[in-house]
C-alpha positions in Angstrom: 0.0 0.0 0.0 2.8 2.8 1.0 4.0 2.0 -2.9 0.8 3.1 -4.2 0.7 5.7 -2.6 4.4 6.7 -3.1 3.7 6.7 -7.1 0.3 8.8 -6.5 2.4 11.6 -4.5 5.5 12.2 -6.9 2.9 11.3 -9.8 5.4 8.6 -10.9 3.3 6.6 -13.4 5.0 7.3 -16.4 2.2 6.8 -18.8 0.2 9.4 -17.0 3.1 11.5 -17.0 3.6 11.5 -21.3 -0.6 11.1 -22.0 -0.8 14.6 -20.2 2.6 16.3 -21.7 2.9 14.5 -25.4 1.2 17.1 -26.9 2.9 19.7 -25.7 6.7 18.1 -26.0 5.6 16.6 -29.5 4.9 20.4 -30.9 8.6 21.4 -29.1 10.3 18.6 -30.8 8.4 19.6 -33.7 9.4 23.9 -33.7 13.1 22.9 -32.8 13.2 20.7 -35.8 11.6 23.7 -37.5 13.9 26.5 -36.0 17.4 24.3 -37.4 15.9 23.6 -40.6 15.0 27.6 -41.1 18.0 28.7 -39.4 21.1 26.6 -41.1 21.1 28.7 -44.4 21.5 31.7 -41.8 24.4 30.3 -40.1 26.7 29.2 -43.3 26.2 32.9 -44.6 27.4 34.1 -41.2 30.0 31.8 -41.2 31.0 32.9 -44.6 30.7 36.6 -44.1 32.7 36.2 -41.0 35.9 34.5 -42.4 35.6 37.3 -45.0 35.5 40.2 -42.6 38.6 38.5 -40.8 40.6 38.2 -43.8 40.0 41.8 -45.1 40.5 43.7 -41.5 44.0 44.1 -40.5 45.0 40.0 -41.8 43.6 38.3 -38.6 43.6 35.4 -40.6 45.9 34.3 -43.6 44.5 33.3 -47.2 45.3 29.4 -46.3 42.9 29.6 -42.9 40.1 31.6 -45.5 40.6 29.1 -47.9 40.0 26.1 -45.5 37.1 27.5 -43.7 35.8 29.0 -47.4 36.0 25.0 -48.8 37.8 26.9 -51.7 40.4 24.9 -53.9 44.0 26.2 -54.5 44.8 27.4 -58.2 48.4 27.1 -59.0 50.2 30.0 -59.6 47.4 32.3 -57.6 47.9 33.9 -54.3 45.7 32.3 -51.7 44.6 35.5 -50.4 43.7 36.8 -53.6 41.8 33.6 -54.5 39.7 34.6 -51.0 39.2 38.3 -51.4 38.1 37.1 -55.3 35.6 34.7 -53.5 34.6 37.2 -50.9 34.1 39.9 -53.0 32.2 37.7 -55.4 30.2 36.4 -52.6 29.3 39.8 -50.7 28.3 41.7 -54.1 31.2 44.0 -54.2 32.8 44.6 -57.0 
């Protein structure tokens, strides 16, 4: 009997517990799902925008780091950081 009454005081049926919340956690599940799929675009263009702004402000990073973080594949007989101003420039809608 004190288990019984044990499970009825913490609410420790577990099917009780999800037939009360599963709406509620299913539509969270559902709008994080959402919010990744909607926001991924969002962070590659950050991620993009940000190597350029390092590479063109004061060289905090050198044309091989751009190049890795850009996926960009070396040309022979080009500079490296020319190839990722290029790109950047390109990319950003400057020139």
């Amino acid at each position: 009997m004190a288990k019984k009454d044990f499970k009825k005081v913490f609410n420790l049926n577990s099917y009780e517990c999800w037939r009360n919340h599963r709406k509620g956690v299913t539509f969270g599940l559902f709008l994080s799902i959402f919010a990744f799929y909607l926001g991924t675009p969002f962070y590659k263009e950050a991620k993009v925008e940000d190597t350029c702004a390092k590479l063109n402000s004061s060289f905090q990073i050198t044309g091989d780091e751009a190049m890795k973080k850009l996926n960009l594949k070396e040309i022979k007989n080009y500079n490296s950081r020319k190839l990722a101003n290029y790109y950047c420039e390109r990319y950003l809608g400057i020139k």
